[in-house]
N, CA, C and O atoms as a CHARMM CRD file, in Angstrom:
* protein
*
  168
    1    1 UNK  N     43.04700  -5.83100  16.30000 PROA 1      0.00000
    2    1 UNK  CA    44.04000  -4.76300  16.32100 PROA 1      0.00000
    3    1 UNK  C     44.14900  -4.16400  17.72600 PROA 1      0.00000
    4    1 UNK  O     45.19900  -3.62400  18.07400 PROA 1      0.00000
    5    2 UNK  N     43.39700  -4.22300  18.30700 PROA 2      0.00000
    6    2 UNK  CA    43.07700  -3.43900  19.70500 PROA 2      0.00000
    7    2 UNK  C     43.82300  -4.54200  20.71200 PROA 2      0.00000
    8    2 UNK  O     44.79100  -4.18600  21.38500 PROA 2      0.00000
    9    3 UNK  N     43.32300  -5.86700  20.76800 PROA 3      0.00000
   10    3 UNK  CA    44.24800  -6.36900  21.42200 PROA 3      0.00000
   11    3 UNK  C     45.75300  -6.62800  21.20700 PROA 3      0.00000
   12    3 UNK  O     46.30100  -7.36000  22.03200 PROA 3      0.00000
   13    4 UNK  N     46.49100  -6.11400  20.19500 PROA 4      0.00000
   14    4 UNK  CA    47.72000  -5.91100  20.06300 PROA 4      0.00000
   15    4 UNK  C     48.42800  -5.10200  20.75700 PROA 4      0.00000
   16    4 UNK  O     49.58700  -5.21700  21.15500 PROA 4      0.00000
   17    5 UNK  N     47.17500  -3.71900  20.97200 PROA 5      0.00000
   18    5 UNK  CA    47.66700  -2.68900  20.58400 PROA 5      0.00000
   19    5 UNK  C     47.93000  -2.62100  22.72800 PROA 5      0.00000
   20    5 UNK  O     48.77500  -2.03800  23.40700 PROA 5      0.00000
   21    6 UNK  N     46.60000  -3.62700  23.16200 PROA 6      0.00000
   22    6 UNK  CA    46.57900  -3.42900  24.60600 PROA 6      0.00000
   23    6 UNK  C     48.10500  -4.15900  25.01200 PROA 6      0.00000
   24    6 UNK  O     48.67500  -3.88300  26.06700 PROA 6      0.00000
   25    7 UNK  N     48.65100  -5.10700  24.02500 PROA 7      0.00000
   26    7 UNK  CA    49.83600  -6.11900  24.85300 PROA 7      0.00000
   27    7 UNK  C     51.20700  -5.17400  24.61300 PROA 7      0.00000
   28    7 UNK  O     52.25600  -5.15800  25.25600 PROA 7      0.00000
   29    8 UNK  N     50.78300  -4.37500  23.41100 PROA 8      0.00000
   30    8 UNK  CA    51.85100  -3.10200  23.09100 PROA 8      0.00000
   31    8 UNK  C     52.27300  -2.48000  24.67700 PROA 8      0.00000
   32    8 UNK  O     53.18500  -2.62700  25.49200 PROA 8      0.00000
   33    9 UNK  N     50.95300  -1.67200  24.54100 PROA 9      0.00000
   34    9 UNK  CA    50.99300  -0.88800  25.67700 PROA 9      0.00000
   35    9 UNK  C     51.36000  -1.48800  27.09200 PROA 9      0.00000
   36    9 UNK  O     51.92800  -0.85600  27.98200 PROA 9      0.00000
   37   10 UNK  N     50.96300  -2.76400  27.16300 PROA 10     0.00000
   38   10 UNK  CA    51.23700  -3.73400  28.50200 PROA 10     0.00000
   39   10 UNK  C     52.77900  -4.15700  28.54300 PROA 10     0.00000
   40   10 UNK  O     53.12200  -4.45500  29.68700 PROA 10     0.00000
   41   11 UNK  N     53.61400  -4.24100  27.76300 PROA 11     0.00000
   42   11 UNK  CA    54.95800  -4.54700  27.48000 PROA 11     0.00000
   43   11 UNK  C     55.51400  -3.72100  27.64700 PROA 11     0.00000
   44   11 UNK  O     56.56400  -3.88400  28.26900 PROA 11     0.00000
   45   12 UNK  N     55.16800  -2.44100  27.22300 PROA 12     0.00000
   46   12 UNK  CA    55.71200  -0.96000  27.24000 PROA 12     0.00000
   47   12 UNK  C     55.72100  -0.63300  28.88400 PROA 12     0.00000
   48   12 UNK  O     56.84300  -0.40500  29.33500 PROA 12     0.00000
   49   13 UNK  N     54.61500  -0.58300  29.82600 PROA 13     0.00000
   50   13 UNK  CA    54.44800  -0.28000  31.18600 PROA 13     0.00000
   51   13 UNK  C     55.56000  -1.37000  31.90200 PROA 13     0.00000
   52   13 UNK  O     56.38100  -1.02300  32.75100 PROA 13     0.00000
   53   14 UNK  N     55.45600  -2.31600  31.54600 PROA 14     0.00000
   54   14 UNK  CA    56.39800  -3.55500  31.91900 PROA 14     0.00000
   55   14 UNK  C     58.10400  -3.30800  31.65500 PROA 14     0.00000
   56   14 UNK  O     58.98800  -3.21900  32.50700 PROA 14     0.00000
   57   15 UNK  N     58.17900  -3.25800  30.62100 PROA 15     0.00000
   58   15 UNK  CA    59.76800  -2.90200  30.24400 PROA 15     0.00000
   59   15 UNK  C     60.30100  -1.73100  30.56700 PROA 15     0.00000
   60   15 UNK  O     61.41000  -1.62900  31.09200 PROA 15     0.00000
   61   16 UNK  N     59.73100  -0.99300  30.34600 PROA 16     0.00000
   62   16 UNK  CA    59.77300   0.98100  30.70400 PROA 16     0.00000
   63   16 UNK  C     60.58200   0.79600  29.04200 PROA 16     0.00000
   64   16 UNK  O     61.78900   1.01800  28.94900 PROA 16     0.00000
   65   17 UNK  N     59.96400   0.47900  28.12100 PROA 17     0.00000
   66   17 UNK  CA    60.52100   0.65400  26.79300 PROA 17     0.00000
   67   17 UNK  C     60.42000   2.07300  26.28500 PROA 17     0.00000
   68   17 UNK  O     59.25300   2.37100  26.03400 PROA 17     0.00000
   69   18 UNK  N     61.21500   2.95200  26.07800 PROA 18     0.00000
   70   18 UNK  CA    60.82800   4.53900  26.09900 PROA 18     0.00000
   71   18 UNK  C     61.23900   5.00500  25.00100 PROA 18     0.00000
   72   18 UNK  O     60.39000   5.74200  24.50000 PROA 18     0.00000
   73   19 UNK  N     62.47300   4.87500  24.19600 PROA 19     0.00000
   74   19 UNK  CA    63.11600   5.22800  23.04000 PROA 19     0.00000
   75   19 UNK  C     62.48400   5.42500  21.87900 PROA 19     0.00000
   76   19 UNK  O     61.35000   4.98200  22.06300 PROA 19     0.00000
   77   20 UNK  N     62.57900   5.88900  20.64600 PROA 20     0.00000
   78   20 UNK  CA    61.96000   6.42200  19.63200 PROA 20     0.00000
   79   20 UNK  C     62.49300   5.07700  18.94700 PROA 20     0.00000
   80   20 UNK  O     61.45500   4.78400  18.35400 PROA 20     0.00000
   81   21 UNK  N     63.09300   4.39400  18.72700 PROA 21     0.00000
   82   21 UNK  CA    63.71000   3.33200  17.93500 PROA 21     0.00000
   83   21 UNK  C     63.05400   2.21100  18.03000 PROA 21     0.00000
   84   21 UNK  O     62.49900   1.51900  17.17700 PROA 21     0.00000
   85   22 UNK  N     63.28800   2.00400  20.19300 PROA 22     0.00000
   86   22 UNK  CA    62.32300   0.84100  20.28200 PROA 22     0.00000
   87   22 UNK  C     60.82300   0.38600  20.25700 PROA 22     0.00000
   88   22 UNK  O     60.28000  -0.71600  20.18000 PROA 22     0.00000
   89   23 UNK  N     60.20500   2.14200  20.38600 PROA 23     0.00000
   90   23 UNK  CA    59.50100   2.98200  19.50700 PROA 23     0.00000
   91   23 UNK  C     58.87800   2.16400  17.94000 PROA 23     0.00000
   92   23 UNK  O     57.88400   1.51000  17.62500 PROA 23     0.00000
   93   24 UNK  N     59.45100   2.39500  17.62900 PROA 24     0.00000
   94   24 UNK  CA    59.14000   2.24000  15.42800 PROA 24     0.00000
   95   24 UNK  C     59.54400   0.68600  15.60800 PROA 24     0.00000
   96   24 UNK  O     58.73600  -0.04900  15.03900 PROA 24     0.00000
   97   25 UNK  N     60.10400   0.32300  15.95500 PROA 25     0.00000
   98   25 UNK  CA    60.45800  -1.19200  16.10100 PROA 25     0.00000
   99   25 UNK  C     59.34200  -1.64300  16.25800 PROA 25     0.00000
  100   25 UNK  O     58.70500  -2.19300  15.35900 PROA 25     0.00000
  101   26 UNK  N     58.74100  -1.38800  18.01600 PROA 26     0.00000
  102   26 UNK  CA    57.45900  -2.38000  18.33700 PROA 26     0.00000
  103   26 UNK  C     55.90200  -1.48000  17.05600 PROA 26     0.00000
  104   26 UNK  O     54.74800  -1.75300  17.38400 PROA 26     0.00000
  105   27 UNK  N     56.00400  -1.00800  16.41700 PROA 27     0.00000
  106   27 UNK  CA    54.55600  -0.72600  15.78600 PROA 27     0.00000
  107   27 UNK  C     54.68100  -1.52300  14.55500 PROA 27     0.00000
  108   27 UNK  O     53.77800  -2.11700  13.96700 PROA 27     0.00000
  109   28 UNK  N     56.13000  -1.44200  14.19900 PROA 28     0.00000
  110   28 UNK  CA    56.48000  -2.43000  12.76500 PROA 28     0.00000
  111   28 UNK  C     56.05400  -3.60300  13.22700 PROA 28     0.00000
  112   28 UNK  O     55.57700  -4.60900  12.70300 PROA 28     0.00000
  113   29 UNK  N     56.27600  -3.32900  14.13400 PROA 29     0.00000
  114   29 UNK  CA    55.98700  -5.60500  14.48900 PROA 29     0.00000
  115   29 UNK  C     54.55700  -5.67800  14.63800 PROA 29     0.00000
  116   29 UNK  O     53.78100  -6.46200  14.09100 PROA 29     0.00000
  117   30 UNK  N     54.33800  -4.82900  15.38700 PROA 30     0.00000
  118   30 UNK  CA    52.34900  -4.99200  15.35300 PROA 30     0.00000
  119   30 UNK  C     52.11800  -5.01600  14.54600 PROA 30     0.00000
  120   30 UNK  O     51.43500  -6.00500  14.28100 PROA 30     0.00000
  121   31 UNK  N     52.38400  -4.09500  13.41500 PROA 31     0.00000
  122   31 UNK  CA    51.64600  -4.11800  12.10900 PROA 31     0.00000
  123   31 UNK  C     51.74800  -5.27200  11.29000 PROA 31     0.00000
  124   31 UNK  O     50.92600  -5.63000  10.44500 PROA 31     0.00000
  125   32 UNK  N     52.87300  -5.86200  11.61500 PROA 32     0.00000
  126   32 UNK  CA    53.31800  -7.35300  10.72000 PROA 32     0.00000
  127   32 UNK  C     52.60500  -8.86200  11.84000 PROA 32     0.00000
  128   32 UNK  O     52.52600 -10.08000  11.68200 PROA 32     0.00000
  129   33 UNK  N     52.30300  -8.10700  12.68700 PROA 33     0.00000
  130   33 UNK  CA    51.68400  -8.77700  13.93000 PROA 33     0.00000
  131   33 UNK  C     52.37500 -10.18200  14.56200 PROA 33     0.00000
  132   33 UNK  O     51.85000 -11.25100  14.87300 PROA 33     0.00000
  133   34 UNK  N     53.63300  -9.77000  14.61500 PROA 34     0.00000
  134   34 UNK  CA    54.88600 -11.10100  15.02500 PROA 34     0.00000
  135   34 UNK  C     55.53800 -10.56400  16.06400 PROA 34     0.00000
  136   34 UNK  O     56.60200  -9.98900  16.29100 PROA 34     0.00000
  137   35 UNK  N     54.04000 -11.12900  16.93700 PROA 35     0.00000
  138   35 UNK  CA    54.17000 -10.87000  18.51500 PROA 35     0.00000
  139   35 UNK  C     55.31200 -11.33700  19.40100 PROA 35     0.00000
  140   35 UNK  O     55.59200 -10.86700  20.50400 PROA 35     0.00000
  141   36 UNK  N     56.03300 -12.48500  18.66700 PROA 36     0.00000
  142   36 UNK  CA    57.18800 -13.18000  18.90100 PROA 36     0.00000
  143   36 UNK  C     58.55800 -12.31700  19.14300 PROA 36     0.00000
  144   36 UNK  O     59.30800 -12.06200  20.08500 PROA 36     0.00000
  145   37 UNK  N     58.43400 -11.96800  17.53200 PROA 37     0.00000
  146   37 UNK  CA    59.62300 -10.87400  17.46900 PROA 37     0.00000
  147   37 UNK  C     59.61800  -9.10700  18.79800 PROA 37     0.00000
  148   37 UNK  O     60.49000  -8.44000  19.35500 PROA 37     0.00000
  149   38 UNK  N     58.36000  -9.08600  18.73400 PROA 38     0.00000
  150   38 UNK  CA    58.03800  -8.33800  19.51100 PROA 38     0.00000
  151   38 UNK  C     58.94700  -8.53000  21.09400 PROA 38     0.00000
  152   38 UNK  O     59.88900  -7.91900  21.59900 PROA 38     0.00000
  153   39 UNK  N     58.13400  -9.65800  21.49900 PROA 39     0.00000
  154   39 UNK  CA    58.92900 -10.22700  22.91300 PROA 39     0.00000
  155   39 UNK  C     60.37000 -10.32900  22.99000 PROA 39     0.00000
  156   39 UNK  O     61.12600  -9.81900  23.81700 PROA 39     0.00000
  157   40 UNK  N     60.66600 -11.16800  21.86300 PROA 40     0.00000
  158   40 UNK  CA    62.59800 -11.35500  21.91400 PROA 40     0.00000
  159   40 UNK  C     63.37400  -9.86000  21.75000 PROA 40     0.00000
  160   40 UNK  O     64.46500  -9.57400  22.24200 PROA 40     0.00000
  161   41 UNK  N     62.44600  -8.91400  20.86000 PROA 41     0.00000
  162   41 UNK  CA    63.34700  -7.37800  21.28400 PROA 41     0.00000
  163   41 UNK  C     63.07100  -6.56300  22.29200 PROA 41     0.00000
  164   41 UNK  O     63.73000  -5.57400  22.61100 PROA 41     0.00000
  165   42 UNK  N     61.78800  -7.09400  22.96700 PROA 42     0.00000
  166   42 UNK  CA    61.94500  -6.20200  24.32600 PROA 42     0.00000
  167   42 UNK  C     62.70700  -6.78300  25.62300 PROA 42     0.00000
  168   42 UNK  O     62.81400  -6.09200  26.63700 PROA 42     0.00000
């Protein structure tokens, strides 16, 4: 979980992903852990 949570946060510093949407988006995906989907919406 922790390393998800570090590529979260590493994508986030990377993209400047800031929004409340894109937000709830990327934790849904962690939680479903489809790191894939993750990448193609950031």
């Amino acid at each position: 979980m922790w390393e998800l949570l570090q590529i979260w946060i590493l994508l986030l510093n990377l993209q400047n992903v800031g929004t409340i949407t894109n937000l709830d988006f990327t934790v849904k995906s962690l939680k479903c852990g489809t790191i894939t989907n993750l990448r193609f919406y950031s």
